[in-house]
C-alpha positions in Angstrom: -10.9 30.3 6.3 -13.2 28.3 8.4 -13.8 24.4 7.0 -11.8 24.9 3.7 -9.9 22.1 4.8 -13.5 20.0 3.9 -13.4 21.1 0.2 -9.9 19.3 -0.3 -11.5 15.7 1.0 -13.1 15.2 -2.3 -9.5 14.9 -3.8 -8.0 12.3 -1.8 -11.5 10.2 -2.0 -10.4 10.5 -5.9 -6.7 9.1 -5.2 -5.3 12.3 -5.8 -2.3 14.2 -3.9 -3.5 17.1 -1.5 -0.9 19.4 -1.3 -0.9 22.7 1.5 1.1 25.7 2.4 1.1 28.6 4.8 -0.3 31.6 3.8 1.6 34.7 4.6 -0.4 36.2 7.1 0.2 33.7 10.2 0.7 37.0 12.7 -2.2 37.6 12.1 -3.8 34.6 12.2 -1.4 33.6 15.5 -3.2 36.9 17.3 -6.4 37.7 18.5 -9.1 37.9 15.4 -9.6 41.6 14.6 -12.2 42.7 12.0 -11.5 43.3 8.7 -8.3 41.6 9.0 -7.1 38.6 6.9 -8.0 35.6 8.8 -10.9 34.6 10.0 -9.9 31.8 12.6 -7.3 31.8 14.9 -4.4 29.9 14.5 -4.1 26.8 17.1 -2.2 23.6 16.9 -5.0 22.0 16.7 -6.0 24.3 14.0 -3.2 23.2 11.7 -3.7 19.3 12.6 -7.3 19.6 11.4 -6.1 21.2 7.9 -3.7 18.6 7.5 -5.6 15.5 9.0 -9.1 16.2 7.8 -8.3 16.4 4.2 -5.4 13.4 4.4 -2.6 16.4 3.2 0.6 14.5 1.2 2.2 16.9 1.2 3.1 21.0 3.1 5.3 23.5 2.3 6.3 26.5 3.8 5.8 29.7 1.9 9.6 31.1 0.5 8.5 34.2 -0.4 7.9 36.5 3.3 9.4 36.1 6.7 5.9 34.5 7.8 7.5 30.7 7.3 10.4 31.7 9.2 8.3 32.9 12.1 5.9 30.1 11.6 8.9 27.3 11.8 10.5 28.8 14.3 7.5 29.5 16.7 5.6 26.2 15.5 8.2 23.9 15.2 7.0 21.0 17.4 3.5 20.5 15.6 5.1 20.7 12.6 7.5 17.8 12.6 4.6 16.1 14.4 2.4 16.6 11.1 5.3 16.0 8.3 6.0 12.8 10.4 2.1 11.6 9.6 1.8 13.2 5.9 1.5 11.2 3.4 1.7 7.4 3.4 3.9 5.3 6.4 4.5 1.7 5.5 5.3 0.5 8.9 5.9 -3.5 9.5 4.0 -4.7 12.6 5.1 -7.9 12.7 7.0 -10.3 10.4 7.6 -14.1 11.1 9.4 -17.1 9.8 8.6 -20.3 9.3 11.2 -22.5 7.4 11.2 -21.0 3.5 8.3 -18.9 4.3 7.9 -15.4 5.8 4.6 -13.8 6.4 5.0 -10.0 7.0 2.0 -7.6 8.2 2.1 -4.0 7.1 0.2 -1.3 8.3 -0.2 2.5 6.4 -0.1 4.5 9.4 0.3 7.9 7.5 -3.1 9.9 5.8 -2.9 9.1 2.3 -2.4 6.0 0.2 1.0 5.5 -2.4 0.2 7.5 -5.8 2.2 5.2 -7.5 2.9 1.2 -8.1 5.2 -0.4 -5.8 6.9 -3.2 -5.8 7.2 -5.2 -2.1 10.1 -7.4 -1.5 11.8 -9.9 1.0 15.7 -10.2 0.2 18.6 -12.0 1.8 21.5 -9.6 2.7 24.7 -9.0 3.9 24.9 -7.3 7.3 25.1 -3.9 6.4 22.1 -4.3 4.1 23.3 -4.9 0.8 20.8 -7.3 -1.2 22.9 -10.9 -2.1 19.6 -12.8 -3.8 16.1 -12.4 -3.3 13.5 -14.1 -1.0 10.5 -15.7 -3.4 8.6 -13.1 -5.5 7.8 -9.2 -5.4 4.7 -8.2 -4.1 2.9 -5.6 -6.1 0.7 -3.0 -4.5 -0.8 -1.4 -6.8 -1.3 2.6 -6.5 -3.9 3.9 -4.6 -5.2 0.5 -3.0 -3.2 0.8 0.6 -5.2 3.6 2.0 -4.8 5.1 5.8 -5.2 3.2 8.5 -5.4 -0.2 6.4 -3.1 -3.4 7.5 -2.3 -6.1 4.8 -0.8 -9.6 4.8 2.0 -10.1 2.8 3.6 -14.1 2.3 7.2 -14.5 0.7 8.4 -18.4 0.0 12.1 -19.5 -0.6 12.7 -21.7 -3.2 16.2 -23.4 -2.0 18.3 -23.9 1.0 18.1 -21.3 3.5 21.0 -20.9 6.6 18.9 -20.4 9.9 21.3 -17.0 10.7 20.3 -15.4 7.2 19.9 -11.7 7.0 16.2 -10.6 5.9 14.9 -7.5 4.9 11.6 -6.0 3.3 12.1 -3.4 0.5 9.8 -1.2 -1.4 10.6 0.0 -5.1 9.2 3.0 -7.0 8.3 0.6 -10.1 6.9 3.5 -12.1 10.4 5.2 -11.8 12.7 4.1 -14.7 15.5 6.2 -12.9 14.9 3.9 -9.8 16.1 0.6 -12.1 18.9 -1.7 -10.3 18.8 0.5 -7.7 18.8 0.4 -3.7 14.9 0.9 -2.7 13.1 4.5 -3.3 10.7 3.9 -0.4 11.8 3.8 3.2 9.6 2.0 6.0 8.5 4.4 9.0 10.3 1.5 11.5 13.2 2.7 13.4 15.9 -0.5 12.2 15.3 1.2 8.6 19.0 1.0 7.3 21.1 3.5 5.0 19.9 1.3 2.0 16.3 2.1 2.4 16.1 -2.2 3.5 14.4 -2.7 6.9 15.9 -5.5 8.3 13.8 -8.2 10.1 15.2 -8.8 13.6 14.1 -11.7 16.0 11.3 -11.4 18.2 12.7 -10.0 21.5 15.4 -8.0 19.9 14.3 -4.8 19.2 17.6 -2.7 18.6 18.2 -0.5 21.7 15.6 -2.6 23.9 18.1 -3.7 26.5 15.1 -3.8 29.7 13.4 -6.0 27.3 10.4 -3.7 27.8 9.2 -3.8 24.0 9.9 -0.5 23.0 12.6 1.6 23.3 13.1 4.4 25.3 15.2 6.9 27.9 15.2 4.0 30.1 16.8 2.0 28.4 19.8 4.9 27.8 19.8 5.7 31.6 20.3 1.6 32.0 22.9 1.3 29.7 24.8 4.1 30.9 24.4 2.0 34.7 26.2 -1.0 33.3 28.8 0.9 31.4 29.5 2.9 34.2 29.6 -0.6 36.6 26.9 0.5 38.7 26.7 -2.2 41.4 23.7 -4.5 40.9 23.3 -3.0 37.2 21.1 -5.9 35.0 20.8 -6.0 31.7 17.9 -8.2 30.8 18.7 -8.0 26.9 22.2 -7.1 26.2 22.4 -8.0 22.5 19.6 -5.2 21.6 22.3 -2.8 23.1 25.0 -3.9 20.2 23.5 -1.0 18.0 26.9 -1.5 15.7 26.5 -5.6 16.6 30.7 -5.8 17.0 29.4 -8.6 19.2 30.3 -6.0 22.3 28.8 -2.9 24.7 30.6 0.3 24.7 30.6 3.9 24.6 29.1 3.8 20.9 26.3 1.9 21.4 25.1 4.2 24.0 25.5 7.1 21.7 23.6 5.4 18.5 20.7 4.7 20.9 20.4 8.8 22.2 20.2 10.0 18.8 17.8 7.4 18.1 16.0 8.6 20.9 16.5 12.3 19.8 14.6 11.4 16.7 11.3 10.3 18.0 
């Protein structure tokens, strides 16, 4: 139905969860408007970003009793990852430095809706594959409902002791209105791409940026095609950053690497 998606604003402006799903009649919806028929707006991609954008959708799922969702997945697909990818909140880190015993992180909540729930920010000290060994100064509360869309905070973490220089850091989030979620590795992930198994995004130097290796700032199919050059001993092959190409950091380049960084690739 035309501007329905409007009536839902009112709940997210009161902190509350919008939640969607497809209605059944999508072929219909997907062909040309006929009278008398169920829908009365096409469907378009831009269509279904509007629903979801407009009224800052948590959450959309796909109908389990008709074939429509089936058609609608299969047909649809590309727009629909593209929206589940922006639902809800995104805690992404846009920068996180370190001076001495101090770290001062930025975070920015690039999904549509705030956290409906307390969480509880932390810096750690870990081993390499993630696994927390003490923390770094106090958690950082964000209360529920206060880190809306679009918003970037400040966040400052201080030591209190001897720190080695070649310490592991990462940034965790915890559910702390979850009981269940007690002693646990972290219930919320970060929306950066170095997110590990344990939920912990670990902090990597300035110039690193795992699977970077033309030092370009972001990664990409270059950087794939270029590591393939070197491996392959392509005369005049240069790589500008070989340590963002140790995806497995065995201290080496090899056939591995090159395959972490296309799946990586295959996820964005």
């Amino acid at each position: 139905m035309p501007n329905v998606e409007w009536s839902l604003l009112p709940a997210y402006r009161a902190n509350m969860p919008v939640v969607g799903e497809n209605y059944w009649p999508y072929a219909w919806m997907r062909d040309t408007v006929r009278e008398n028929e169920y829908s009365l707006v096409n469907w378009t991609p831009q269509r279904f970003r509007e629903t979801i954008e407009i009224p800052h959708m948590s959450v959309f799922a796909l109908d389990q009793d008709s074939h429509c969702s089936y058609e609608f997945y299969q047909e649809q697909k590309a727009v629909i990852d593209e929206m589940c990818n922006k639902m809800g909140y995104n805690f992404t880190v846009t920068s996180a430095v370190r001076y001495g015993n101090k770290l001062v992180v930025r975070i920015k909540n690039t999904g549509l809706a705030p956290a409906f729930f307390h969480i509880d920010l932390c810096a750690e000290i870990t081993d390499a594959d993630g696994n927390k060994l003490r923390s770094f100064g106090r958690p950082v509360r964000i209360e529920k409902g206060t880190f809306r869309d679009d918003t970037e905070k400040s966040f400052l973490f201080e030591y209190d002791g001897t720190l080695d220089e070649n310490a592991v850091l990462c940034l965790a989030m915890y559910d702390s209105d979850n009981p269940l979620a007690a002693g646990k590795n972290p219930t919320v992930r970060f929306d950066n791409r170095n997110t590990l198994a344990t939920n912990r995004l670990k902090l990597v130097p300035a110039g690193t940026l795992p699977g970077d290796v033309n030092a370009d700032g972001s990664v990409s199919i270059a950087d794939a095609v270029l590591l393939q050059k070197w491996l392959l001993a392509v005369p005049d092959t240069v790589l500008p950053n070989w340590k963002a190409g140790d995806m497995n950091e065995d201290n080496r380049l090899d056939a591995d690497d090159l395959s972490v960084i296309k799946r990586a690739l295959l996820k964005l």
